[in-house]
Backbone bond lengths (Angstrom), bond angles and torsions (degrees), N, CA, C in turn:
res aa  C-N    CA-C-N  psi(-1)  N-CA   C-N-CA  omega(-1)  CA-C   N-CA-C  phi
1 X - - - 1.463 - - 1.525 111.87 -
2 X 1.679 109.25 -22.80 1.587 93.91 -158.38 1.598 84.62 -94.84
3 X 1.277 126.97 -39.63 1.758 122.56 171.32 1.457 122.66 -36.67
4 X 1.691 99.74 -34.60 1.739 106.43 170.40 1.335 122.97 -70.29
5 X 1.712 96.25 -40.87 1.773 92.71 179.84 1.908 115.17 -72.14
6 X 1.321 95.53 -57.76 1.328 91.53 156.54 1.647 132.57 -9.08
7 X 1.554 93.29 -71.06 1.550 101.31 -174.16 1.578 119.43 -70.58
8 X 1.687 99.58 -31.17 1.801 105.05 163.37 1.542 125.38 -70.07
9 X 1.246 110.13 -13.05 1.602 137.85 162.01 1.293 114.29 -46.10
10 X 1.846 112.18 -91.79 0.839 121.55 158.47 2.021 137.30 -47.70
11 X 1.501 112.44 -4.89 1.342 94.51 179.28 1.982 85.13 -97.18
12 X 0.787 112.61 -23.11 1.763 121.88 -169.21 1.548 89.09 -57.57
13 X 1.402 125.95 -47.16 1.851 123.61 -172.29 1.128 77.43 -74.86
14 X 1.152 139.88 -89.07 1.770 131.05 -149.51 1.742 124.84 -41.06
15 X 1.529 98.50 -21.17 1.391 103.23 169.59 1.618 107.02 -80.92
16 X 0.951 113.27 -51.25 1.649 134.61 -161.54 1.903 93.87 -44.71
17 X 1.614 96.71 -54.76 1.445 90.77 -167.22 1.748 121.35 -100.68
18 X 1.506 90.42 5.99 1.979 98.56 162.80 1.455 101.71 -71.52
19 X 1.363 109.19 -49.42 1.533 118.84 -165.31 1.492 110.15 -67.40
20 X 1.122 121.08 -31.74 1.780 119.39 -153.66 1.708 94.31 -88.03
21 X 1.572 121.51 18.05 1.492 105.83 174.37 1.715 75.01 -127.18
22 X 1.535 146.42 75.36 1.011 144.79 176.32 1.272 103.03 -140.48
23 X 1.692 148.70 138.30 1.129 132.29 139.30 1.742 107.81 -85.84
24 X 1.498 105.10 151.27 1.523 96.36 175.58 1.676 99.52 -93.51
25 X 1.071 108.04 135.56 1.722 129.12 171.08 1.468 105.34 -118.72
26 X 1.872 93.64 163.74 1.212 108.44 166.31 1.656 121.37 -26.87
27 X 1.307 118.66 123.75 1.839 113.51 174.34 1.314 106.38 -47.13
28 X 1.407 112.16 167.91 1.417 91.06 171.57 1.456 81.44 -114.09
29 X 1.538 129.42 -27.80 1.215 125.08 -149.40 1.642 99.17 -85.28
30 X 1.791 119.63 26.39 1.292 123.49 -166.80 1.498 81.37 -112.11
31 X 1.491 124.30 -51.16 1.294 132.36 -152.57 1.542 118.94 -110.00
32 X 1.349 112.98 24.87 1.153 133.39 174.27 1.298 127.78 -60.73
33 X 1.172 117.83 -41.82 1.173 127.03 -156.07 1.702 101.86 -142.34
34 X 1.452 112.19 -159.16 1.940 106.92 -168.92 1.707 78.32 -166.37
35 X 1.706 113.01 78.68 1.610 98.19 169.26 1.802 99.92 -127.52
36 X 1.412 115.82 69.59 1.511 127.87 150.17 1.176 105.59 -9.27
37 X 1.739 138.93 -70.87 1.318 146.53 -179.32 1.647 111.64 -12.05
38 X 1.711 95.34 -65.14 1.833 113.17 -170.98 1.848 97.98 -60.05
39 X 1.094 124.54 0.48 1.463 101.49 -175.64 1.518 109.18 -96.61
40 X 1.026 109.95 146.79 1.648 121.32 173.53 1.619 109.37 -44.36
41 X 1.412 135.77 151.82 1.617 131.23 152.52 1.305 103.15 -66.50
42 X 1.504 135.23 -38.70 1.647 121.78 -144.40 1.646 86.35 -95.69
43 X 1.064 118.10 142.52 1.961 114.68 157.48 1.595 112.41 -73.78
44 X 1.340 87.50 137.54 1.718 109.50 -161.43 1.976 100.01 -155.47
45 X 1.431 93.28 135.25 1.637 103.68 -179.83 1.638 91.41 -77.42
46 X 1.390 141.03 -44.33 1.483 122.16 -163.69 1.802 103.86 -106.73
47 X 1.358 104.98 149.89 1.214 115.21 -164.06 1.698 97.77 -122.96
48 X 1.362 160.48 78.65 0.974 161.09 158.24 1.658 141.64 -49.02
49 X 0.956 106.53 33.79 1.434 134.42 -162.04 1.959 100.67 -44.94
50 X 1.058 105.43 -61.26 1.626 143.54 161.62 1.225 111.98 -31.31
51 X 1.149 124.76 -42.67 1.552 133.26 -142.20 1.456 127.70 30.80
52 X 0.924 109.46 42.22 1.537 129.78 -156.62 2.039 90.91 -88.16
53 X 1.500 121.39 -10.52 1.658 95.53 -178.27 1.872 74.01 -131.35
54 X 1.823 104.03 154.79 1.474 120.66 147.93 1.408 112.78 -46.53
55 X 2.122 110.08 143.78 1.450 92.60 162.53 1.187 130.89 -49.78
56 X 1.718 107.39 -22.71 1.424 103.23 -153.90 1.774 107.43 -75.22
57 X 1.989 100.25 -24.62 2.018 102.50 170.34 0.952 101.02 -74.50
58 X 1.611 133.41 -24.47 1.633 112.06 -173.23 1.483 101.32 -69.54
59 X 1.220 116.71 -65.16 1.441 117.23 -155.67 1.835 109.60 -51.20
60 X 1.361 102.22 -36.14 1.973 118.23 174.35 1.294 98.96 -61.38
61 X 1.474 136.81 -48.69 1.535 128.82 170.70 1.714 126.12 -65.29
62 X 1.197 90.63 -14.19 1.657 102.87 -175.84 1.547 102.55 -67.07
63 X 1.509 99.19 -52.05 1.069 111.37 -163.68 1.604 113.67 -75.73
64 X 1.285 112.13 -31.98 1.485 117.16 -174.62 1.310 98.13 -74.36
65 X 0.938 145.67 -48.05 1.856 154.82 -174.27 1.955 107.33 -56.51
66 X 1.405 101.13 -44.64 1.270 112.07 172.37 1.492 117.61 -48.94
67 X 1.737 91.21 -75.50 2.033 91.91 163.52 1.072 122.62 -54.51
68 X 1.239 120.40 -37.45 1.362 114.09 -174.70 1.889 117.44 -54.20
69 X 1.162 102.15 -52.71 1.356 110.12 174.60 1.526 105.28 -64.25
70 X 0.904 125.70 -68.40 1.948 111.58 172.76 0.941 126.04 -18.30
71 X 1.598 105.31 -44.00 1.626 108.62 -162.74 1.306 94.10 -98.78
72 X 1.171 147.44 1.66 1.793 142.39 -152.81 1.181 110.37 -139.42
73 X 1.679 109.17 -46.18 1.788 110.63 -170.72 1.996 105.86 90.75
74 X 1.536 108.19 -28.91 1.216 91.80 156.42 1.688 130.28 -69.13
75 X 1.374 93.37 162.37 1.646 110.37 174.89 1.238 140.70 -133.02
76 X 1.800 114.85 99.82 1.481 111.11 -152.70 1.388 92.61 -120.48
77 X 1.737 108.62 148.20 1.065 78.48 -160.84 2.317 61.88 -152.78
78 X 1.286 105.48 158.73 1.165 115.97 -165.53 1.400 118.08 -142.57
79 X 1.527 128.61 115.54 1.564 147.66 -158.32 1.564 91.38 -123.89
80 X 1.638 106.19 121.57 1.470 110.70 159.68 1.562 100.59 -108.71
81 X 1.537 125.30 150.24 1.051 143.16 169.43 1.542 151.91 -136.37
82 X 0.557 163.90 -93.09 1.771 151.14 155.05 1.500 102.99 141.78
83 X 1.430 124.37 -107.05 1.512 122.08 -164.56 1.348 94.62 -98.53
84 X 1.482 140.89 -40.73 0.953 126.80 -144.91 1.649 110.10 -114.18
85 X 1.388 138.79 151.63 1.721 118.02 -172.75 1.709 99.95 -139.20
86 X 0.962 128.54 144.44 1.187 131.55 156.44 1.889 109.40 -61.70
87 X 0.990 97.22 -23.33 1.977 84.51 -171.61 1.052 137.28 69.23
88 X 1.540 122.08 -137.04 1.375 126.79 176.28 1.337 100.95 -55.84
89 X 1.548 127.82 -37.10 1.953 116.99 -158.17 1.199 92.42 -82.32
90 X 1.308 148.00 26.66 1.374 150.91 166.17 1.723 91.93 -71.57
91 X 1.500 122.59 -71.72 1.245 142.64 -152.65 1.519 103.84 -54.10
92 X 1.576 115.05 -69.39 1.585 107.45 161.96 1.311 134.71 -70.13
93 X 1.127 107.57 -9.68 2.091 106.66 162.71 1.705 109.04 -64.22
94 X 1.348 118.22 -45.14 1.090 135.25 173.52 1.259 123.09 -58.77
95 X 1.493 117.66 -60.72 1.278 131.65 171.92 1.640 106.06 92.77
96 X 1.900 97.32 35.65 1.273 99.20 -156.98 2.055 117.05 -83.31
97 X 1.597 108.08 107.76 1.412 129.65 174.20 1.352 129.55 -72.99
98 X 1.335 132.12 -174.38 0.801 152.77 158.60 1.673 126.10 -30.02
99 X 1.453 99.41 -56.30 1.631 121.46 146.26 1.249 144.77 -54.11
100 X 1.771 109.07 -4.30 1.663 109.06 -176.12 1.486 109.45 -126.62
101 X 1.367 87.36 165.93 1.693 107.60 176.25 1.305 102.91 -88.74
102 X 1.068 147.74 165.91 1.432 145.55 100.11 1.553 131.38 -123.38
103 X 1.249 99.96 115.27 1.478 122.03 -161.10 2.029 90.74 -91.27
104 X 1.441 85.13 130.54 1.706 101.31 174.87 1.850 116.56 -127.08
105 X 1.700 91.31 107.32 1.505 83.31 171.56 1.572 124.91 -91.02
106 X 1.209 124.36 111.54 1.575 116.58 165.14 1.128 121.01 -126.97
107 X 1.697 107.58 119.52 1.149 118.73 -174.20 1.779 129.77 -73.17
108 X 1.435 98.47 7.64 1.480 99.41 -177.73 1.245 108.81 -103.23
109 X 1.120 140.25 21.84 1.276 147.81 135.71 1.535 140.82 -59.16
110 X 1.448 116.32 -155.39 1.421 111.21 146.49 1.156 132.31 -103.53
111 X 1.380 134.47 -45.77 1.611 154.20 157.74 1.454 89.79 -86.26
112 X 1.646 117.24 133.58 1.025 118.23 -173.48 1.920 118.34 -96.23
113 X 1.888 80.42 -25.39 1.483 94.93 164.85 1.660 133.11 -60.54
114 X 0.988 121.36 105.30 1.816 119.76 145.88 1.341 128.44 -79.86
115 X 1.432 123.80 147.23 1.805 107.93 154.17 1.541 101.72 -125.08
116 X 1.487 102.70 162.70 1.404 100.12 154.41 1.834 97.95 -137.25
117 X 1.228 87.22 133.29 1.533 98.39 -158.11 1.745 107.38 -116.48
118 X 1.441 121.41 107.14 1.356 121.71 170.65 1.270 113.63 -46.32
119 X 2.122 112.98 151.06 1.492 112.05 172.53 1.322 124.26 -53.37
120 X 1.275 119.57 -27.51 1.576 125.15 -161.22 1.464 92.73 -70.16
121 X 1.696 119.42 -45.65 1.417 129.54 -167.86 1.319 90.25 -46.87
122 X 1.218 108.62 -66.42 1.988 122.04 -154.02 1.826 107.02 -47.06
123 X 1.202 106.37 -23.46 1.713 109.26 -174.16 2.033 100.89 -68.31
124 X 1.366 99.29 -26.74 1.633 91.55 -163.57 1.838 93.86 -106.24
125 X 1.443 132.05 -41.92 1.036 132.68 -177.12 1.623 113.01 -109.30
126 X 1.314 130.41 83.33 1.221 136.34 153.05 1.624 122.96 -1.79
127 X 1.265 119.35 139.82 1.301 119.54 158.16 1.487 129.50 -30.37
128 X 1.533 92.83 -55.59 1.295 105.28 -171.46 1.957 119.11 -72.30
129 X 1.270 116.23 -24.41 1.313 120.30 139.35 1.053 146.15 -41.45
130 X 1.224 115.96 -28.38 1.274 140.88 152.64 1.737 129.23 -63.88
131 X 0.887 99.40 -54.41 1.671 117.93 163.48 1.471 109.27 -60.86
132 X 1.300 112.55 -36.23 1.864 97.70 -179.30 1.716 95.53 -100.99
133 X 0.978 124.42 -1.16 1.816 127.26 162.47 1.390 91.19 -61.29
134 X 1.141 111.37 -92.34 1.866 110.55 -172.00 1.071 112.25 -34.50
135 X 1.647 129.71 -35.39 1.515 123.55 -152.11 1.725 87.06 -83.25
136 X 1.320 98.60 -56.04 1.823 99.72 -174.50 1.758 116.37 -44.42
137 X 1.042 111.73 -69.36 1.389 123.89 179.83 1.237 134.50 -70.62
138 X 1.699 111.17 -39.79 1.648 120.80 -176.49 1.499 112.74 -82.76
139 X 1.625 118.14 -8.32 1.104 129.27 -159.48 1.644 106.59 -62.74
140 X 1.081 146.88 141.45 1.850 152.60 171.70 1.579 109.19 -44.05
141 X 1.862 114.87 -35.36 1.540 93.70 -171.63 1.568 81.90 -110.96
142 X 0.635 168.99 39.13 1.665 151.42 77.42 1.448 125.98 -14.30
143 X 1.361 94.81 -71.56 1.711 94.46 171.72 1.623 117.89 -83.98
144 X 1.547 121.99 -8.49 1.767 96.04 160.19 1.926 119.70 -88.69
145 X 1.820 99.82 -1.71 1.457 101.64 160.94 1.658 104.09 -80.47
146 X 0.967 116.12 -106.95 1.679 130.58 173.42 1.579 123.28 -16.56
147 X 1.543 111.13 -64.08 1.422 107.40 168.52 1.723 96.92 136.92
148 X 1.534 106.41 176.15 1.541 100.06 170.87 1.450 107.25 -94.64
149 X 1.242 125.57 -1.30 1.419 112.08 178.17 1.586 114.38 -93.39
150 X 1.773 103.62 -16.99 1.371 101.96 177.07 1.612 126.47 -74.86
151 X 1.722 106.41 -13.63 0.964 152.14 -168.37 1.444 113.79 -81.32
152 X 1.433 107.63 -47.44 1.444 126.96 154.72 1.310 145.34 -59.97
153 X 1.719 95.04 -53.56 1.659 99.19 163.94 1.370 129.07 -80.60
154 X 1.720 90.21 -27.57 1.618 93.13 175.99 1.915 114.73 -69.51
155 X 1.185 132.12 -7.02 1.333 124.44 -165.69 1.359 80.78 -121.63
156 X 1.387 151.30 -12.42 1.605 144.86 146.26 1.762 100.92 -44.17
157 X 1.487 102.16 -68.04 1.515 96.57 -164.58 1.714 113.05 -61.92
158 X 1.502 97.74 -29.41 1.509 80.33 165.27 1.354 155.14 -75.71
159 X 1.221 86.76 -23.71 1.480 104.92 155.23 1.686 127.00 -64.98
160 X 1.090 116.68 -58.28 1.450 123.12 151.72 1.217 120.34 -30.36
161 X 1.131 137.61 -49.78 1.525 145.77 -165.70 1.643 114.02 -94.71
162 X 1.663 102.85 -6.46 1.663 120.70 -177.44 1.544 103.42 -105.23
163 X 1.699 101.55 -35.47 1.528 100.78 -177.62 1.911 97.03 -80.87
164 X 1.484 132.69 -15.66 1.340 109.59 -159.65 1.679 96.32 -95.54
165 X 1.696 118.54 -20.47 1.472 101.18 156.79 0.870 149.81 -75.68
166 X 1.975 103.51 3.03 1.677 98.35 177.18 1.228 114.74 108.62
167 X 2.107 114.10 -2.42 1.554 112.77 150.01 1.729 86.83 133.98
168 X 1.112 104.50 155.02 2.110 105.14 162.21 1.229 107.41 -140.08
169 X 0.860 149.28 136.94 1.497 151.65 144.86 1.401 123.25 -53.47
170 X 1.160 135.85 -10.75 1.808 161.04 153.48 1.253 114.04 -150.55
171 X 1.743 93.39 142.06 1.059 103.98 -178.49 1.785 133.90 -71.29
172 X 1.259 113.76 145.43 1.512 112.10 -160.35 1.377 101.93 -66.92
173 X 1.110 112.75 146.25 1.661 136.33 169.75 1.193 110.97 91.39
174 X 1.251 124.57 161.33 1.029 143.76 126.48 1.615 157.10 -129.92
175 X 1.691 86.87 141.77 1.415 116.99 -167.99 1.839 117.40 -49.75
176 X 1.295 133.25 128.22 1.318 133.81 -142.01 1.880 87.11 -72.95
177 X 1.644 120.87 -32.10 1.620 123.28 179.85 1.531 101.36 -51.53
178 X 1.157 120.73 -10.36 1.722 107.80 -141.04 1.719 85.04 -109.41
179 X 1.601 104.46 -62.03 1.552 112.94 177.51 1.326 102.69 -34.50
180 X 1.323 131.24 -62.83 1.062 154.43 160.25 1.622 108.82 16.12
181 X 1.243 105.14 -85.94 1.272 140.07 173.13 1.525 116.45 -74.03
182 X 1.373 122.44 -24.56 1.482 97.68 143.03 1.545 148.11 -79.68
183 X 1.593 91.83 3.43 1.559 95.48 178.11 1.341 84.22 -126.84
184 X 1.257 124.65 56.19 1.600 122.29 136.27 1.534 107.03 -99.66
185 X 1.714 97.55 -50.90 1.694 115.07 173.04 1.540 93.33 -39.60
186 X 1.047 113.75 -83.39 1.830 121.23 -141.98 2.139 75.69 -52.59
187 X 1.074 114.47 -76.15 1.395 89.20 -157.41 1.634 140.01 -49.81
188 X 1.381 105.84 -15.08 1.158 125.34 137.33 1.810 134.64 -15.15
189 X 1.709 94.51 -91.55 0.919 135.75 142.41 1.783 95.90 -3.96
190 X 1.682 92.02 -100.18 1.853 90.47 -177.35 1.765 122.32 -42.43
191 X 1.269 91.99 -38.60 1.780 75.74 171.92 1.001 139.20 -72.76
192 X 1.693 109.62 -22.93 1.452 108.54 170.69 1.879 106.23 -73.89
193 X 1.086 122.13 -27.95 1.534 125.99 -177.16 1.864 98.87 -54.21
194 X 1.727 93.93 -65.29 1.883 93.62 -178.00 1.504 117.19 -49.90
195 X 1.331 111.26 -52.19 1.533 102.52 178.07 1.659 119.36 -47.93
196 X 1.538 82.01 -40.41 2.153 86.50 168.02 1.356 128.39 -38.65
197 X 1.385 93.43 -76.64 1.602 116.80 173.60 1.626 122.29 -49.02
198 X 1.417 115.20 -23.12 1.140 117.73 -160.58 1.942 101.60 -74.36
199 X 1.818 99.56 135.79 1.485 98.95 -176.61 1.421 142.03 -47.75
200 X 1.203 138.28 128.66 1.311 125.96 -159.15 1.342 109.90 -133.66
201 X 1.623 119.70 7.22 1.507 119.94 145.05 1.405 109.95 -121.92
202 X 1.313 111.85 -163.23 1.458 126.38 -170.71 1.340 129.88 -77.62
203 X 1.191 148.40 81.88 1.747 132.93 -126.47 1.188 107.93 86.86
204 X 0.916 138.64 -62.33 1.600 122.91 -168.15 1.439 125.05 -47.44
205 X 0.921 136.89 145.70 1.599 168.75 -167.24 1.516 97.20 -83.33
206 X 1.367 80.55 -104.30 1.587 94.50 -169.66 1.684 120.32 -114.72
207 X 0.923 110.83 145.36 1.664 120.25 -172.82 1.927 107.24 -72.69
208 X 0.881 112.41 31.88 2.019 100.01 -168.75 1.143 91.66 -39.21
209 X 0.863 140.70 -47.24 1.758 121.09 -142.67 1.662 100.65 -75.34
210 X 1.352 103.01 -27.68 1.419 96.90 175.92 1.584 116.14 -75.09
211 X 0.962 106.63 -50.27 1.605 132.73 168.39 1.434 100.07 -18.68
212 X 1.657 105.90 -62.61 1.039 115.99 -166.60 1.513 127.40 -53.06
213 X 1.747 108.52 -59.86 0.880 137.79 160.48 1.567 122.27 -42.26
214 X 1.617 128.07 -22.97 1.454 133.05 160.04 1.073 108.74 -96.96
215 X 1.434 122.48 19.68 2.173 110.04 -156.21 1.926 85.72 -103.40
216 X 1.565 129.99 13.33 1.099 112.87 175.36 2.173 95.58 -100.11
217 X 0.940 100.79 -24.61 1.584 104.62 176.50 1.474 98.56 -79.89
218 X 1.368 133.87 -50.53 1.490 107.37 -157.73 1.455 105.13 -98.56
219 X 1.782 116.46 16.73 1.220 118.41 -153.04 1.750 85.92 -110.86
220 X 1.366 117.17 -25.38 1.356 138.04 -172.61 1.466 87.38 -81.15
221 X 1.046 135.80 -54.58 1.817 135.31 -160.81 1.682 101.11 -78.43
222 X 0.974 109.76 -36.65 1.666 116.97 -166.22 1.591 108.34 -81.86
223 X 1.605 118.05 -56.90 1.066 137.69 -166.51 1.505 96.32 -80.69
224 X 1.559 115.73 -61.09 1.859 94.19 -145.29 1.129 99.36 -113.59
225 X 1.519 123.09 9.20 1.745 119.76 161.32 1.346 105.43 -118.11
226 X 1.427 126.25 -16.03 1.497 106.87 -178.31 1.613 110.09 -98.10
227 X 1.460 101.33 -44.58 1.544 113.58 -173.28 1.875 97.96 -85.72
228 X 1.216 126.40 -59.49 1.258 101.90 -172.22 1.226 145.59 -59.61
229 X 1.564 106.65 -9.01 1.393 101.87 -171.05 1.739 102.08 -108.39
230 X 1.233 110.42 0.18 1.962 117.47 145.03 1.282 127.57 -66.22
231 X 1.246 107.52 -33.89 1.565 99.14 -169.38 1.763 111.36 -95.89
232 X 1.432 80.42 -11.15 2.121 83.85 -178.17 1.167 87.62 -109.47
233 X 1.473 132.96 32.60 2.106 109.90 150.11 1.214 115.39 -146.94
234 X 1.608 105.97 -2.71 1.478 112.62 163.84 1.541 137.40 -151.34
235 X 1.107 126.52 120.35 1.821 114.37 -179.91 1.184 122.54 -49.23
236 X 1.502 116.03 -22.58 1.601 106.20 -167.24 1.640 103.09 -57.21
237 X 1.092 104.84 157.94 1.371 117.03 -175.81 1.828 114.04 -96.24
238 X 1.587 90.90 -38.35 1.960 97.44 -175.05 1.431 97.34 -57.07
239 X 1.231 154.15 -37.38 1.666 138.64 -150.07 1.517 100.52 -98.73
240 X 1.555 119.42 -32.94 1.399 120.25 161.92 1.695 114.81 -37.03
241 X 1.714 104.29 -56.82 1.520 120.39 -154.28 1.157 102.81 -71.01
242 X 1.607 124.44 -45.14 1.408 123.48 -170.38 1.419 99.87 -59.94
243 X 1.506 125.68 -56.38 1.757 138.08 -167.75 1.529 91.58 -43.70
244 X 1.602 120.49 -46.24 1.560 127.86 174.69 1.215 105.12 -42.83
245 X 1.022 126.25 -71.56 1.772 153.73 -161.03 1.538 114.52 -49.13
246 X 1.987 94.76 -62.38 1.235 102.22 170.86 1.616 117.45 -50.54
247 X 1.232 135.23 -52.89 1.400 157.67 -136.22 1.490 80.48 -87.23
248 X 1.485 135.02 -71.21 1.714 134.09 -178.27 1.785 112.16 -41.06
249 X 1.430 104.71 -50.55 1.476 113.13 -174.96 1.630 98.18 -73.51
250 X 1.065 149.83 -48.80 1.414 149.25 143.03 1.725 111.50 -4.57
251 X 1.218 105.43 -68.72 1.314 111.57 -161.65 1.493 100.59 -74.14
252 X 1.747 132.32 -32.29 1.502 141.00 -148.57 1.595 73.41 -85.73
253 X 1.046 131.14 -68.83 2.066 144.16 -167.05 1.493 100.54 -29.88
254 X 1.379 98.96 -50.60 1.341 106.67 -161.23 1.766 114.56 -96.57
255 X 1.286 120.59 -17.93 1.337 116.97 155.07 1.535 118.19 -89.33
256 X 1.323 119.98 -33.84 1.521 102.23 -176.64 1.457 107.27 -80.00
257 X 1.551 131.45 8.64 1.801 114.00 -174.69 1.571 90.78 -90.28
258 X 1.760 131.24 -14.67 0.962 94.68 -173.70 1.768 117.10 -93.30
259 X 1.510 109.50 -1.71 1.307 122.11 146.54 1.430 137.53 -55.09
260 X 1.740 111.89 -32.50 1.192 103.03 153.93 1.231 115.16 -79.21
261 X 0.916 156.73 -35.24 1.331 158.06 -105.74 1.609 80.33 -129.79
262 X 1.457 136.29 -62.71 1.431 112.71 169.88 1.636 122.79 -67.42
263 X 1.295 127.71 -15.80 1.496 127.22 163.27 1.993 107.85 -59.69
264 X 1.361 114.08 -42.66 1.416 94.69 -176.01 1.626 109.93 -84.32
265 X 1.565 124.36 -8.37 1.010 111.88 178.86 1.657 119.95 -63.87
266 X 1.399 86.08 -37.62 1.603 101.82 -166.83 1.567 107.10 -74.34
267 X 2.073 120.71 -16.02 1.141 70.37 174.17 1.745 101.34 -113.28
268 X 1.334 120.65 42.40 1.530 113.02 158.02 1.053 95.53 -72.16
């Protein structure tokens, strides 16, 4: 079990940081083609080509997308796909503006997620929100745990629940891969700090000046990969404290070995 998590660990960082030099753009595999035919007669926000959700999530998304836009003025509107795409007649069936989402699932890819995201959107939800949307949700061991529909509604509701506060700059929560990896950083982090600090004349205590002089490397590991990306996606407090914890026990590891390490010299 722990070789599995591990290994779902590590492909989750390898996605995280292929993706985070990506902007998400227009699909292309949305706008490929011009096949009017694949579109429904009745107007409908979800398009299921895929069959990738139950009637019973389609018809529950139909409906949530409906109010949602009434009550908001946004417009999300969601195309699953496989071999075949409606394309460009996606854009005028939709009437898709300035104001809408459109989230594209296709599973014959790698990330199954697309968006195409109006300017007005982009003022409240960043690019870069976007990029860890796909990375979080569209990712392969996401959707062969969860599914593509969990994949779907869940990056619907998030979006929804980002557009009804008024915008996020990252996405909410966090994923246990992600914590993960910030208290590798933060512990990190502390060790390069202890090795810093650790005394390097005769009497001395503590090294600050060295400290100092590494506190932009372990201040970068501690602060803006371990601690920042906790406090901008979740309140809980326990995953903060440990990243705390780790980062103290880091630094104690790494200043007292060179105390042992001069206690046994001294007494050969």
């Amino acid at each position: 079990m722990q070789h599995c998590f591990w290994r779902k660990f590590l492909a989750s960082v390898t996605v995280l940081f292929l993706t985070a030099s990506m902007w998400v753009t227009h699909p292309p595999t949305a706008y490929a083609y011009n096949n009017p035919e694949l579109l429904p007669d009745n107007p409908t926000p979800v398009i299921d080509l895929a069959k990738s959700l139950t009637g019973i999530q389609e018809e529950k998304l139909i409906k949530e997308l409906e109010e949602f836009e009434a009550e908001s003025g946004w417009k999300l509107r969601v195309l699953t796909q496989y071999d075949r795409t409606p394309g460009l007649a996606i854009k005028d069936f939709w009437g898709l503006d300035d104001n809408s989402v459109l989230l594209v699932a296709d599973a014959s890819g790698g990330n199954i997620l697309n968006f195409n995201v109006g300017r007005a959107v982009y003022g409240l939800l960043p690019r870069t929100f976007w990029v860890e949307l796909q990375t979080r949700f569209g990712n392969l061991y996401f959707v062969r745990e969860q599914g593509e529909d969990e994949a779907i509604i869940q990056s619907i509701e998030t979006v929804k629940g980002c557009l009804e506060k008024g915008g996020c700059s990252v996405v909410p929560g966090l994923p246990r891969e992600q914590w993960i990896f910030t208290l590798i950083t933060s512990v990190i982090g502390g060790l390069i700090c202890g090795f810093a600090a650790q005394p390097r004349k005769e009497g001395q205590v503590i090294a600050w000046q060295w400290a100092l002089i590494f506190s932009p490397l372990w201040g970068i590991l501690f602060i803006s990969f371990g601690i920042g990306p906790v406090v901008t996606r979740t309140s809980d407090w326990l995953p903060l404290m440990r990243n705390i914890s780790g980062f103290l026990i880091g630094v104690l590891v790494a200043y007292l070995s060179a105390l042992f390490s001069s206690s046994s010299a001294s007494e050969i």
